[in-house]
Each structure stands twice: as C-alpha cells, then as structure tokens.
Phi, psi and omega in degrees: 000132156277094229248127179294068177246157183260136172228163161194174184303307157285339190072008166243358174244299205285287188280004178269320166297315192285312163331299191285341195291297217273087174182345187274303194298334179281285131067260179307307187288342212035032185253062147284352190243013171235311199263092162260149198224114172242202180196165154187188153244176187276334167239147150302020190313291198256060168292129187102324191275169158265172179340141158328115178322309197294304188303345175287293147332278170316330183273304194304347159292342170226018132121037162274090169258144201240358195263054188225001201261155157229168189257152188226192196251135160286114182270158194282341161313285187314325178295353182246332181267353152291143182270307175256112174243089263216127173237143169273001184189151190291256195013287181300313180310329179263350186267329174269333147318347169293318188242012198241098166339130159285141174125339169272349179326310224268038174233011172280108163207149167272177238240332151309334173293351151308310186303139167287305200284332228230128141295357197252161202262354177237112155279150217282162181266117207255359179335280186282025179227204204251205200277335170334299198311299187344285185327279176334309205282278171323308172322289198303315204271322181293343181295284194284011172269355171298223248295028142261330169295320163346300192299292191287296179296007149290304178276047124296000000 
C-alpha cells in the first residue's frame, strides 16, 4: 500500500482539496485498495473543522466532496507511516522538515513538481483572497495529482 499525506498549514484549503482530488482519481483509477490518502497541516489552527465552504464549494462544483475531511496537526509519526508527504509550499516544507525524524527528509516534496501544465513552483494559499484563488488552486492540484498518481503507478 501507498500512503499519501497532503500538508498546508491549516488543513482546510490547499490540503484538504489535494486529498479529495487526488483520492477521486485514485478512485478513478481503481487503485483505492492500494493508495490510502490523508492530509493535515503544519499549525493547529482549525483541528476538527472541516474544510473552508469555499474550497468545499469549489471542489464540489467540479465533483469533488471534501465534507467529510476534518482538519487535523502533522505529527512525527506520519514521516514514518507516510510514503508521500507532500507540502503545497516551501513554508510548510520547512516547518516540516523542522519536525521530521532523522532518515525520513527525502520523503518531504512539494506537491506542484507533479505538475505537467504549471510554471508555478506553490500553490498559493487562497484563504484571504476571493473564489478566483479557489478555482485556481483546484486547477494546480487537479494537475499535479495526475501526475502523482502517474508517478506511483509507474513504482507500483
């Protein structure tokens, strides 16, 4: 099995959307019974709640339900039961590398070096902006989760 965690800060936008995206396509794909897939973030703000309405609103406009996720703290544990620890932005790459057992770093990347389509090297945090960030934000993350699922089914 292939474990999947998503990180961003809070756990209610970035990495709560790249769950349910990439969790469709796997899914899609029919590997659910290979690929378990979480999230979390790098601060405790919002543990327990769930997902922003907007990103919850934005995915579900493109057939994504995200209301089932709560948010929860990336823990030292998860470097060792994850394969894939995926930060949506160097910030997080660095508050988890901050916390990440030695021997486990190389299993820290961001989650845009999956993308085909995109110059950009982070997904932007869309909390304090309007639903445009939203859109945008599901654009990258539908990009690059083709090409993580690529990725693990090429090493499968």
């Amino acid at each position: 099995m292939t474990k999947v965690l998503f990180v961003c800060m809070g756990n209610i936008c970035r990495s709560p959307t790249a769950e349910g995206v990439f969790r469709q396509k796997v899914i899609d794909a029919g590997m659910e019974d290979a690929v378990h897939i979480d999230s979390a973030g790098t601060h405790a703000y919002h543990v327990g709640q769930p997902p922003d309405e907007r990103a919850q609103k934005t995915a579900l406009g493109r057939g994504f339900d995200l209301s089932r996720q709560r948010a929860r703290k990336v823990c030292a544990d998860d470097f060792i039961e994850y394969d894939y620890i995926i930060a949506m932005d160097s910030d997080n790459v660095s508050n988890l590398e901050a916390i990440c057992p030695d021997g486990y770093e190389d299993r820290i990347q961001l989650f845009l070096d999956y993308s085909e389509n995109t110059t950009h090297t982070e997904v932007p945090d869309p909390y304090y902006g309007g639903s445009n960030g939203f859109e945008m934000v599901l654009d990258m993350v539908e990009d690059a989760a083709e090409g993580l699922l690529k990725r693990i089914q090429k090493s499968g």
